[in-house]
C-alpha positions in Angstrom: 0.0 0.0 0.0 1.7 3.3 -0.9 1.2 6.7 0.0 1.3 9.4 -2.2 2.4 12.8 -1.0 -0.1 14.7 -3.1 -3.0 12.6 -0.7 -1.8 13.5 2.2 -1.2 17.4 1.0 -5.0 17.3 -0.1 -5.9 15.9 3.3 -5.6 19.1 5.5 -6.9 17.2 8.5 -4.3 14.2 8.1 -1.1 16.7 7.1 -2.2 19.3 10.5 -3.0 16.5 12.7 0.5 14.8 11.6 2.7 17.8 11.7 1.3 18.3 15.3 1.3 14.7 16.8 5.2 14.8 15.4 5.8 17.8 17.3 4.0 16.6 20.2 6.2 12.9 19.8 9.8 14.7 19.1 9.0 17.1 22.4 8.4 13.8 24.5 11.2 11.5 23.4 13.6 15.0 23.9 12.3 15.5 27.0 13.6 12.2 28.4 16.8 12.9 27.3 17.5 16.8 27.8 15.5 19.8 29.2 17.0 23.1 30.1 17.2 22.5 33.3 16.6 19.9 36.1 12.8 18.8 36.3 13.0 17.9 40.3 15.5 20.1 41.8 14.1 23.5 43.5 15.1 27.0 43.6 13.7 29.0 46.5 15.1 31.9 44.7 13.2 31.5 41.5 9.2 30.7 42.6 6.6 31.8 40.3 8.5 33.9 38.2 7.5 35.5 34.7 8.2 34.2 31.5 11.4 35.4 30.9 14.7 34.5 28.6 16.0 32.7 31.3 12.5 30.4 31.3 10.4 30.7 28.2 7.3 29.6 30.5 8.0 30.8 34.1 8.8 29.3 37.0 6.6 27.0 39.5 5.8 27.9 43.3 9.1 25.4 44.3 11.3 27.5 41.6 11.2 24.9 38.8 11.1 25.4 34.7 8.0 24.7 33.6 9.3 24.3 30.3 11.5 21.8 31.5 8.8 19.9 33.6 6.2 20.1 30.0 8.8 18.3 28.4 9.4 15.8 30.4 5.7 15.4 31.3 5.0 14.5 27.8 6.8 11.5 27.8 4.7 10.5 30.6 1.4 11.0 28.9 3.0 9.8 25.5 4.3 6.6 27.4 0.8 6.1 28.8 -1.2 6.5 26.0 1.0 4.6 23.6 0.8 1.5 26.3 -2.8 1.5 27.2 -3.7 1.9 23.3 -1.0 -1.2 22.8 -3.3 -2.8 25.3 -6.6 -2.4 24.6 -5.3 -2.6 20.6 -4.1 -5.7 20.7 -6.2 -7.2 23.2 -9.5 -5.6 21.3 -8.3 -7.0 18.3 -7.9 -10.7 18.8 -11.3 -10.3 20.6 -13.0 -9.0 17.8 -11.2 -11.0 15.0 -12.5 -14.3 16.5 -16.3 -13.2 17.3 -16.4 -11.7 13.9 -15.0 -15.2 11.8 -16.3 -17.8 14.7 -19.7 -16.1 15.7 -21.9 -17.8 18.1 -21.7 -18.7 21.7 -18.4 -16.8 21.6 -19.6 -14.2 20.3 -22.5 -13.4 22.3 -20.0 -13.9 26.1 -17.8 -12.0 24.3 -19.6 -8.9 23.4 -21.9 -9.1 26.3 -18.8 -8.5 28.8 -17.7 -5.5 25.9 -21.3 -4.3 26.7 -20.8 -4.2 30.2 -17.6 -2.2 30.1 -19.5 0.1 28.2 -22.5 0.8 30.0 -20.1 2.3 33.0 -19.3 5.9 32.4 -15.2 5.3 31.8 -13.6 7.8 34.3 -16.0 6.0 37.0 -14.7 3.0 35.8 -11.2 3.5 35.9 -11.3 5.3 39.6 -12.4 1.8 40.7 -10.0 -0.1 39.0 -7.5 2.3 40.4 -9.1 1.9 43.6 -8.8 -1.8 43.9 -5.2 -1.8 41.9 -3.9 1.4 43.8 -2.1 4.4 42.6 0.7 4.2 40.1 1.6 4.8 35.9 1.3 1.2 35.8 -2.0 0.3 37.2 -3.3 3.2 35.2 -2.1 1.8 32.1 -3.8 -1.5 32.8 -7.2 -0.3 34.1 -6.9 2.8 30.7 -6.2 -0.5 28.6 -8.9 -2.2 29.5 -11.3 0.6 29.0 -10.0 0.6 25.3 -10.7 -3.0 24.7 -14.2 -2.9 23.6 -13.9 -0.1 21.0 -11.4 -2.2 19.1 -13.3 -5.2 19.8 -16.7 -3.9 17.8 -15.1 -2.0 15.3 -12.6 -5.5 14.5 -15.3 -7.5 14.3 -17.6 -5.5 12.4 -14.6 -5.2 9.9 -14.2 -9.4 10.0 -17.5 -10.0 9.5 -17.7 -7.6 6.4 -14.6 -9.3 4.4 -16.3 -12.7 5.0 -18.4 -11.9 2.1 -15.6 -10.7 0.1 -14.9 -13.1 -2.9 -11.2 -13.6 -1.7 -11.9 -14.7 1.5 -14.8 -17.5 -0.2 -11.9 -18.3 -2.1 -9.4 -19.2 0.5 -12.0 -20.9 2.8 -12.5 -23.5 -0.8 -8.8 -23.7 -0.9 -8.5 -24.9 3.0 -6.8 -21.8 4.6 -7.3 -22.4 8.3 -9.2 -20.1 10.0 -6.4 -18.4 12.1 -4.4 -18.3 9.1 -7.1 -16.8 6.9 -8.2 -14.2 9.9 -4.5 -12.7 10.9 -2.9 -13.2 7.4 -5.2 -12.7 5.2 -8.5 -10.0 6.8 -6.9 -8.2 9.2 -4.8 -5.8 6.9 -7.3 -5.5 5.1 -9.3 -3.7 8.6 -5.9 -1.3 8.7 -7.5 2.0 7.8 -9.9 1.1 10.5 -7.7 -0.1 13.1 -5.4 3.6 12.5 -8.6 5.6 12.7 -9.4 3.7 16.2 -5.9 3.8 17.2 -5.8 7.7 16.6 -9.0 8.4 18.3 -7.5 5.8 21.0 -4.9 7.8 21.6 -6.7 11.0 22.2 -8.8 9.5 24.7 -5.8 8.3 26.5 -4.1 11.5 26.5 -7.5 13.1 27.9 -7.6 10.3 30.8 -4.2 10.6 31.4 -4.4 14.3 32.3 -7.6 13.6 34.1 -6.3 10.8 36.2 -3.1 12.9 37.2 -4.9 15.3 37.8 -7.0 13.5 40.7 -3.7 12.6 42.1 -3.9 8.9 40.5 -1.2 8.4 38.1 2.4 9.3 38.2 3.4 10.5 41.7 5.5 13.8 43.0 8.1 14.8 42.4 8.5 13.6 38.6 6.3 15.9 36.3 3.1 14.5 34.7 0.7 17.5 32.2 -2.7 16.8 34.7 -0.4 16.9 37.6 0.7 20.2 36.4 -2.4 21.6 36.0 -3.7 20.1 39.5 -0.9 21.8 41.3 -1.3 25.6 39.3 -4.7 25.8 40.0 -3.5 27.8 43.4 -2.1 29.9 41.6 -4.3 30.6 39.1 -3.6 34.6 40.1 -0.2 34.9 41.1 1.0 32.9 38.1 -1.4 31.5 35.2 1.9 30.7 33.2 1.9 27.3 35.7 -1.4 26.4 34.5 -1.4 27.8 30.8 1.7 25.9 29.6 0.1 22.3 30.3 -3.3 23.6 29.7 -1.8 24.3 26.3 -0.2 21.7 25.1 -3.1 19.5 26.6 -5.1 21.4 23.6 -3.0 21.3 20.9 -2.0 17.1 21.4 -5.2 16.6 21.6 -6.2 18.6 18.9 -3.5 17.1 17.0 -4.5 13.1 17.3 -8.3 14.7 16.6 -7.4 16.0 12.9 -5.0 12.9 12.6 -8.3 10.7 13.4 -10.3 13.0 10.8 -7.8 12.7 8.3 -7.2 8.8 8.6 -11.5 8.1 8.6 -11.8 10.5 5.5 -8.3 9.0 3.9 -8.7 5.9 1.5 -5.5 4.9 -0.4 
């Protein structure tokens, strides 16, 4: 399948949404690596101070770059989002996959429990996961992750159940292509545009939940930066210094902004 530049030029959504989930991914993986200065250590002689040339977005109320801190909290949120969409991706998929070609009984227990999850708002959900897991990155990846299963889980198997009436998967089942075979080899790339347009949407809800969850105090702890965290810990000085809570606030927006037009672009693309 190749991609020609001039379809992704025409497709403002797709080329805006890209440009800005690559900033968004180049900021994160530099952030883990280098930021101006030191994301932990304090400076009692440097709280809440002014945008400057010294610090392109202020100062905290412990002294610390918030430029530095945005940085290096969006590897967090990038790390989080790409594992609990790796989760529920992967998991989702072989779920939907086999109640899509196999049907019956396995379909029905199947989607029922998807139904379930559903029928929970999510962030009440995933409070009582994290409730019963505890605190932590990692047990908000896992209980994020398995919020995400049943979106890939209907829109896989909608996708399985519409190639089995193509003419090339009739013709493999008459030429004896076993059925795992003929699901992960042969109908499953043909679901990719699909599975990239729930990936990207994915990912904007993970970014979302992220913040949210950080910022109830529930996903990466003190004193290592986190976007939500950031924006928990401003909103006392909303006043004094609205740089603290406009930087995160910010790039919040514009990522998830970003993976929206990349979704747009990727449901309205067809190579």
């Amino acid at each position: 399948m190749r991609v020609k530049r001039s379809d992704i030029v025409q497709n403002k959504y797709l080329l805006i949404g890209g440009i800005l989930t690559g900033l968004f991914i180049l900021v994160a993986l530099l952030g883990q690596i280098w930021t101006p200065y030191s994301v932990t250590q304090m400076d009692p002689l440097s709280t809440n101070l002014a945008p400057c040339l010294a610090h392109p977005m202020g100062t905290d109320n412990f002294g610390r770059d918030v430029l530095s801190r945005v940085m290096n909290g969006c590897g967090t949120t990038l790390w989080v989002a790409l594992a609990t969409v790796l989760i529920g991706g992967i998991v989702g998929t072989v779920i939907g996959a086999l109640t899509g070609y196999f049907g019956g009984w396995l379909d029905t227990v199947l989607m029922r429990i998807c139904d379930i999850i559903l029928s929970f708002p999510s962030v009440l959900l995933a409070l009582l996961f994290i409730s019963l897991l505890g605190t932590g990155t990692d047990n908000m990846i896992l209980a994020l992750g398995i919020l995400f299963i049943p979106s890939f889980a209907r829109i896989v198997r909608g996708e399985v159940m519409r190639c089995l009436e193509l003419d090339f998967v009739r013709s493999a089942k008459v030429m004896g292509v076993r059925p795992l075979r003929l699901i992960f080899v042969h109908i499953l790339p043909n679901t990719l545009v699909s599975l990239l347009t729930t990936a990207a949407i994915a990912f904007n809800n993970a970014v979302l939940a992220e913040a949210s969850m950080s910022y109830l105090g529930l996903g990466l702890q003190p004193p290592l930066p986190s976007l939500g965290r950031m924006l928990s810990e401003a909103q006392g000085y909303l006043l004094t210094a609205p740089w603290y809570a406009i930087a995160p606030g910010v790039v919040i927006v514009l990522i998830i902004l970003g993976f929206s037009m990349l979704s747009e672009g990727l449901r309205n693309w067809r190579p």
